[in-house]
C-alpha positions as CSV (number, residue, x, y, z in Angstrom):
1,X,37.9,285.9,178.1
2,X,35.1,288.3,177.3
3,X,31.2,287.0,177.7
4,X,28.7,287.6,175.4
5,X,27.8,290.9,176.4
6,X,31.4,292.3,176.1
7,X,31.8,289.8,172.8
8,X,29.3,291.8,170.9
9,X,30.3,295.4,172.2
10,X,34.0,294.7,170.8
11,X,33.2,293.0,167.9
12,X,30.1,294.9,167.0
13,X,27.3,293.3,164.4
14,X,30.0,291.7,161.9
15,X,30.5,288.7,163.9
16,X,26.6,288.0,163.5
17,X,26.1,289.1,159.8
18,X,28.9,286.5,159.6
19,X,26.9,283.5,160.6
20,X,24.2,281.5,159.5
21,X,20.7,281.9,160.7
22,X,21.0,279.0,162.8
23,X,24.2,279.7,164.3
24,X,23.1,283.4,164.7
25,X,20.3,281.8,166.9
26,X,22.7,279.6,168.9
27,X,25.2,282.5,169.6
28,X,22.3,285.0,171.1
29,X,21.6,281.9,173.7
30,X,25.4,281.7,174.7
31,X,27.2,283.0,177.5
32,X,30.9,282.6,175.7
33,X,32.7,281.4,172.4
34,X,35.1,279.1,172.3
35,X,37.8,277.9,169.6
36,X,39.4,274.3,169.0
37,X,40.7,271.9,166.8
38,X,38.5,269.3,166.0
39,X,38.3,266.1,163.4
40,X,35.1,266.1,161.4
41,X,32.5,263.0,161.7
42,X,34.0,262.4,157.7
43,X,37.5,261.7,159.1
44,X,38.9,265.1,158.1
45,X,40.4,268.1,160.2
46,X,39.2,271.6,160.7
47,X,39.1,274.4,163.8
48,X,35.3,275.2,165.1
49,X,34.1,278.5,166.9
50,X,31.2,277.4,169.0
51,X,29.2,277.8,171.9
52,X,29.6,276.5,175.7
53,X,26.7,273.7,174.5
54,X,29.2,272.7,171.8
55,X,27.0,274.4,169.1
56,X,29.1,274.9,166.1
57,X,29.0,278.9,165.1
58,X,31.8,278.3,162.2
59,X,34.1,276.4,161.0
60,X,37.0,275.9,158.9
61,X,39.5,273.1,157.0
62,X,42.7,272.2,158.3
63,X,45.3,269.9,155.9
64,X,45.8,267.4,158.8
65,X,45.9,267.9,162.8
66,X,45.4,270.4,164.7
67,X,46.3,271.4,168.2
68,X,45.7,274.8,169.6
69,X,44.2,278.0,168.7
70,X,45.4,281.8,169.4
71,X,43.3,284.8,169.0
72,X,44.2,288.6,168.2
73,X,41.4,290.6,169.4
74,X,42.6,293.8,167.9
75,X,42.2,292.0,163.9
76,X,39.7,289.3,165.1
77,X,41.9,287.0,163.8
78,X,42.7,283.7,165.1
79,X,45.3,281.0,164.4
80,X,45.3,277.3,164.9
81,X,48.8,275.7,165.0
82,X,49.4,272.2,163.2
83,X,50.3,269.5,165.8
84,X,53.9,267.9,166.4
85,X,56.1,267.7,164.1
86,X,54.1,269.3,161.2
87,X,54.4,272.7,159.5
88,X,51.7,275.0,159.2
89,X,49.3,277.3,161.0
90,X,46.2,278.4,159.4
91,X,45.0,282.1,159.8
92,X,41.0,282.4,159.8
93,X,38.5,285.2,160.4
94,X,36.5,283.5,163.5
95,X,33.3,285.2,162.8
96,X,33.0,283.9,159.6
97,X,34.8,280.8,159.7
98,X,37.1,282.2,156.1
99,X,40.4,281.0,156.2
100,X,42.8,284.5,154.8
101,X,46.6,282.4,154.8
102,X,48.3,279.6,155.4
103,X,52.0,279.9,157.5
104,X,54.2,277.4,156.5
105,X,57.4,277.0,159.2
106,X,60.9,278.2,157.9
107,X,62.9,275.5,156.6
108,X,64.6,273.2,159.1
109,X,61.6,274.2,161.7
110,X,58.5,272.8,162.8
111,X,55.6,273.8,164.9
112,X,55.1,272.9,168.5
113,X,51.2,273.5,168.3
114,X,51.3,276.5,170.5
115,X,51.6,279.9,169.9
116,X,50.1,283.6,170.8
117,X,49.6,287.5,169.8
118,X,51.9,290.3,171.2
119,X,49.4,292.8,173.3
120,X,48.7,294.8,169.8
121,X,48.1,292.2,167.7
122,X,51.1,293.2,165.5
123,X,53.7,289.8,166.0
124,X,52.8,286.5,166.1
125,X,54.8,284.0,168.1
126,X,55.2,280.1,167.8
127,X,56.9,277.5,169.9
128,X,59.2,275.9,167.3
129,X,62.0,273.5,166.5
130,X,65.6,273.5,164.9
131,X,65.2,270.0,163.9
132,X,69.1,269.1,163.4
133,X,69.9,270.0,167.0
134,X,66.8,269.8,168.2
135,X,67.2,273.6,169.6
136,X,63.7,274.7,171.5
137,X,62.9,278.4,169.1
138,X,60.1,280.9,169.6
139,X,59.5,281.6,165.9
140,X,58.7,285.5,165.4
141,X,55.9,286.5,162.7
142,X,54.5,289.8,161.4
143,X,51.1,290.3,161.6
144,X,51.2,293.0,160.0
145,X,52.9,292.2,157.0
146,X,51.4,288.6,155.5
147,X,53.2,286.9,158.9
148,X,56.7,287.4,157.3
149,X,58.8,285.1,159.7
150,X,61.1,288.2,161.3
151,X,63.1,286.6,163.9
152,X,63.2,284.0,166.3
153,X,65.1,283.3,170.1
154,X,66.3,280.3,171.7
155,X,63.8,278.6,174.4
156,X,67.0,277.2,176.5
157,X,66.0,273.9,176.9
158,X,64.8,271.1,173.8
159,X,60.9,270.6,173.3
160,X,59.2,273.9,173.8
161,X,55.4,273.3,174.2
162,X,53.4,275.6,175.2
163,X,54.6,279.9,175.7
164,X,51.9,282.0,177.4
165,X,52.7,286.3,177.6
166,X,52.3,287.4,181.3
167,X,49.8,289.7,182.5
168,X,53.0,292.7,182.2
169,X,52.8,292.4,178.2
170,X,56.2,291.8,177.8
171,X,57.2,288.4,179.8
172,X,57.3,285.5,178.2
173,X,56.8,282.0,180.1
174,X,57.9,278.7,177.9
175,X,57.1,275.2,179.2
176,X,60.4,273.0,178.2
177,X,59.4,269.4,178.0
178,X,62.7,268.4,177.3
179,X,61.7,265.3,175.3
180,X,64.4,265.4,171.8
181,X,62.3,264.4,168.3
182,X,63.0,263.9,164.7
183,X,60.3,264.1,162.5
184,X,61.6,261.1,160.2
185,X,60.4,259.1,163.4
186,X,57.1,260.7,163.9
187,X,56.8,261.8,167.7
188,X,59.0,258.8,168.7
189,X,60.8,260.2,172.0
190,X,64.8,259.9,171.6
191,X,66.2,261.1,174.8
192,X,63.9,259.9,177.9
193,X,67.1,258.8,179.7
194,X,68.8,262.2,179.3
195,X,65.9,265.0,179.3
196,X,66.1,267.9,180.8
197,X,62.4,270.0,181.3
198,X,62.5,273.5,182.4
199,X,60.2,276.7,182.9
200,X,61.7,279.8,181.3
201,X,61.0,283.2,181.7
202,X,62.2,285.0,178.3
203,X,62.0,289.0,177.4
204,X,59.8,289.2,174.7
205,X,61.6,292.2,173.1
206,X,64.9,291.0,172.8
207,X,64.3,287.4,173.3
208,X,66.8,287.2,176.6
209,X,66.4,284.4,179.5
210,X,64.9,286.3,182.5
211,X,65.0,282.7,184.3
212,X,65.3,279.3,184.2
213,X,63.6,276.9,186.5
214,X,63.7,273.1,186.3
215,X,62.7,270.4,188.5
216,X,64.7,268.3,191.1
217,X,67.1,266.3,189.0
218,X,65.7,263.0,190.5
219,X,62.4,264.1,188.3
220,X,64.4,265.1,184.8
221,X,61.8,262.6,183.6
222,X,59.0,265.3,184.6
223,X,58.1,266.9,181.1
224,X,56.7,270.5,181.9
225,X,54.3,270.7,178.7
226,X,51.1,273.2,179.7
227,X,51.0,276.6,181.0
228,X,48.2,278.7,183.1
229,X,48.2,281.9,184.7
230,X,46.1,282.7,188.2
231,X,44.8,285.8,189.8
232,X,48.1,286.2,191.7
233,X,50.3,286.3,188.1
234,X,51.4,282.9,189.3
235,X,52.2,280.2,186.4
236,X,50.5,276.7,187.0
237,X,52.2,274.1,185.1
238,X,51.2,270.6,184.2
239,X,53.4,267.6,183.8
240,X,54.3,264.4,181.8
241,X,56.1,262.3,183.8
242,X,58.4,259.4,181.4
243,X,59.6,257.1,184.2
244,X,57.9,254.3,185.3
245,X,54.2,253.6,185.1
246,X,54.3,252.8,188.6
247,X,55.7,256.3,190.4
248,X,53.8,258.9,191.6
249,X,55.4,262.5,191.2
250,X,53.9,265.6,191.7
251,X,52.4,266.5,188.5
252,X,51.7,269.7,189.1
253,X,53.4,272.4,190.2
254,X,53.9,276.6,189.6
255,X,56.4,279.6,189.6
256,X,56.7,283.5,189.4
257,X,59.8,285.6,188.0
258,X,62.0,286.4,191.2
259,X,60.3,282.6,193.2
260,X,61.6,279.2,193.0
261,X,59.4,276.6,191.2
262,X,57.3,274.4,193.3
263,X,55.9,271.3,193.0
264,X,52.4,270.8,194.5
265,X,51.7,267.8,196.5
266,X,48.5,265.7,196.0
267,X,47.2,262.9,198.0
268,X,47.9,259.7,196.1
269,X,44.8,258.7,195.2
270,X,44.7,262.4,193.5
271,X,47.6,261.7,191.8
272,X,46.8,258.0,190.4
273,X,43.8,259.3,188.7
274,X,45.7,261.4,186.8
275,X,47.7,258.3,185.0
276,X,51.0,260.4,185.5
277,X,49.5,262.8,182.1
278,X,47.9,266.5,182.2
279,X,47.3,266.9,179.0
280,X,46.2,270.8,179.1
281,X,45.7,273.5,182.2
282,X,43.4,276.8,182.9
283,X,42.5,278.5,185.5
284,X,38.5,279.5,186.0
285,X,36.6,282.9,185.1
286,X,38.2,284.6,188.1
287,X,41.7,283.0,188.0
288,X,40.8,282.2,191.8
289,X,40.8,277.9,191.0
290,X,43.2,275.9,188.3
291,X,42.3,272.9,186.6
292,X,44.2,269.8,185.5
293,X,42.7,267.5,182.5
294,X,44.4,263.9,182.4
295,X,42.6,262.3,178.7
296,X,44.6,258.7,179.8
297,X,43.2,259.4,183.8
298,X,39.6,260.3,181.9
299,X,39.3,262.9,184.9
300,X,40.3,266.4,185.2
301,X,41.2,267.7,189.1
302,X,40.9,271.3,190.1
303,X,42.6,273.3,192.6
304,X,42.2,275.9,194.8
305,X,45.1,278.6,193.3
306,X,45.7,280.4,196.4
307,X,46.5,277.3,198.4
308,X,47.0,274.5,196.1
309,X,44.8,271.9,197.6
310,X,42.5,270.2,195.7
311,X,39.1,271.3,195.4
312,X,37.1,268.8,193.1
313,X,37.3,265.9,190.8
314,X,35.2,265.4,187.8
315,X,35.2,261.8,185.2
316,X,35.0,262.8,181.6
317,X,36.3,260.1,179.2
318,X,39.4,261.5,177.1
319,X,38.7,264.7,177.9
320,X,41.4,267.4,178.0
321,X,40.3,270.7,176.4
322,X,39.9,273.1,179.4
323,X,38.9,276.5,179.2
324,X,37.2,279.6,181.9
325,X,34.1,280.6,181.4
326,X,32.2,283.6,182.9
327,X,31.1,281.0,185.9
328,X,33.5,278.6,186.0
329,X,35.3,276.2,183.5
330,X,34.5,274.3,180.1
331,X,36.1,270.8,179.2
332,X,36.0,268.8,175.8
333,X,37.0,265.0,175.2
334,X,38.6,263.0,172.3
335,X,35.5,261.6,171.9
336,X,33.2,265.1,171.3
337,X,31.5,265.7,174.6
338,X,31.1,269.2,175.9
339,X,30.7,269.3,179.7
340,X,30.8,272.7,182.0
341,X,32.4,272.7,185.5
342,X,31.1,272.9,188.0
343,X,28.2,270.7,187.2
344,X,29.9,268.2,185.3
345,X,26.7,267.3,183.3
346,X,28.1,266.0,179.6
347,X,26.7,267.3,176.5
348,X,27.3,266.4,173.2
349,X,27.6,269.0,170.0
350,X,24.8,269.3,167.5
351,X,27.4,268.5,164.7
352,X,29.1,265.8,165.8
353,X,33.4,266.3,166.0
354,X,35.9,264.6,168.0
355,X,37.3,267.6,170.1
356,X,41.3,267.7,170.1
357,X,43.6,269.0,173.4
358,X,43.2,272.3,173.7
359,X,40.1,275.5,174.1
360,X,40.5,279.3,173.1
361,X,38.1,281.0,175.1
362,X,37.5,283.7,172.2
């Protein structure tokens, strides 16, 4: 995440020449830029770049739903995946909100939503599925050349979500919910009785399982779905837990290459606010606290990452777009607020949009 400051030193004067006047204006008050799928107050879809006070700086059209965005620093391009089960991911110059291509998934694939930049910006890769065996892929695009699909690797395990690359550059972590889909039944979940969630550690060279992880088989029903990495190179996860409404599992939980995966145990009172659903994870600025945003708990906990006890609660209504920010941590809700933590003072954008899951901090 880079502040204003470091922003403008990287991206030199193109990223204001870029903008309108207006928007120029709103960026020189910023500390940080942020990127997210959005749906627009006319009922249509698009990705916004804008500011910690949910100023919009640009923004472009999507063809229906988006989910998250990814960012290569090296092209200033970013990406913002379609959500599950549809098929594209739209490439667009952040600075000044032009969209440059459309990806379309291979045939017999579908996006996840998720996806990220290899360390030099020249491979793009996409949580993916085979959708007659219902096969977790990490689809492999080059950057370099039109994002020519070029590969893929198995994810060992059905339902990859979201694939983070370690701090090393060449780790890659996949959260396996587990959960089987079609797309001729929409996002109807098939398999509840039978899944099997994991955390994988793949290399991102060859593609080959460094490790699997998955939780205590009396919690198969514990979809792994979103991924953050602390100032110890520690992976928090967050959970979706498919049993009954009325258990309380650990929702929460994290692992490292070479350490078993451990589930972090919250008071119950903790865990009941978070309606058995994170819906996204970051850590802060410094990677030294990790947040957990629940849109059907309407709060959003975070931890202390060194210990794993809980630190603070906040109430924001739908809200699960989380993000760090030079001093802490941005969230978003469903229903367009802005808030920044700690604080928890809601804000609402200038242009009104209903904020989907997920933040880029660009």
């Amino acid at each position: 995440m880079l502040d204003r400051r470091h922003f403008l030193a990287s991206a030199g004067a193109a990223f204001l020449t870029g903008l309108s006047p207006a928007a120029a204006e709103a960026f020189d008050r910023t500390e940080a830029v942020f990127g997210a799928a959005c749906q627009k107050a006319d009922g249509s879809f698009g990705c916004a770049i804008f500011s910690e006070t949910g100023q919009i700086l640009s923004m472009i059209d999507l063809p229906d739903r988006g989910h998250d965005v990814t960012v290569d620093r090296t092209s200033r391009r970013a990406v913002a995946f379609a959500r599950r089960p549809r098929t594209f991911a739209v490439v667009f110059d952040p600075q000044s909100g032009t969209t440059l291509q459309t990806i379309t998934s291979s045939e017999g694939r579908h996006f996840f939503g998720h996806g990220f930049f290899s360390p030099d910006g020249k491979l793009l890769y996409a949580t993916e599925n085979e959708i007659e065996t219902a096969a977790g892929l990490i689809g492999v695009y080059d950057a370099t050349a039109d994002f020519r699909r070029v590969g893929e690797f198995p994810t060992h395990g059905m339902d990859p979500h979201e694939a983070l690359l370690m701090p090393d550059g060449e780790t890659i972590v996949v959260a396996n919910g587990g959960i089987e889909t079609y797309p001729d039944y929409g996002r109807q979940k098939l398999n509840i009785a039978t899944m099997e969630p994991s955390l994988v550690f793949l290399d991102r060279r060859s593609g080959s399982l460094i490790e699997k992880h998955a939780p205590p088989q009396d919690l198969h029903q514990l979809s792994i779905r979103h991924l953050a990495i602390d100032a110890g190179n520690r992976v928090w996860f967050g959970c979706q837990y498919e049993g009954n409404p009325s258990d309380l599992p650990p929702l929460a939980g994290f692992a490292r290459p070479g350490e078993p995966l451990s589930l972090v145990s919250l008071a119950p009172e903790k865990l009941a606010a978070l309606s058995n659903y994170v819906g996204s994870v970051a850590t802060n600025g410094d990677g030294s606290l990790v947040a957990f945003a629940s849109p059907k708990g309407n709060t959003i906990l975070t931890l202390d990452a060194a210990t794993g006890q809980a630190a603070a609660s906040y109430t924001l209504a739908d809200g699960c777009g989380l993000a760090p920010m030079p001093h802490g941590l941005l969230a978003t809700s469903g229903r367009g607020d802005v808030m920044a933590l700690p604080g928890g003072q809601d804000r609402q954008p200038s242009q009104k949009v209903l904020w989907d899951n997920h933040i880029l901090a660009i």
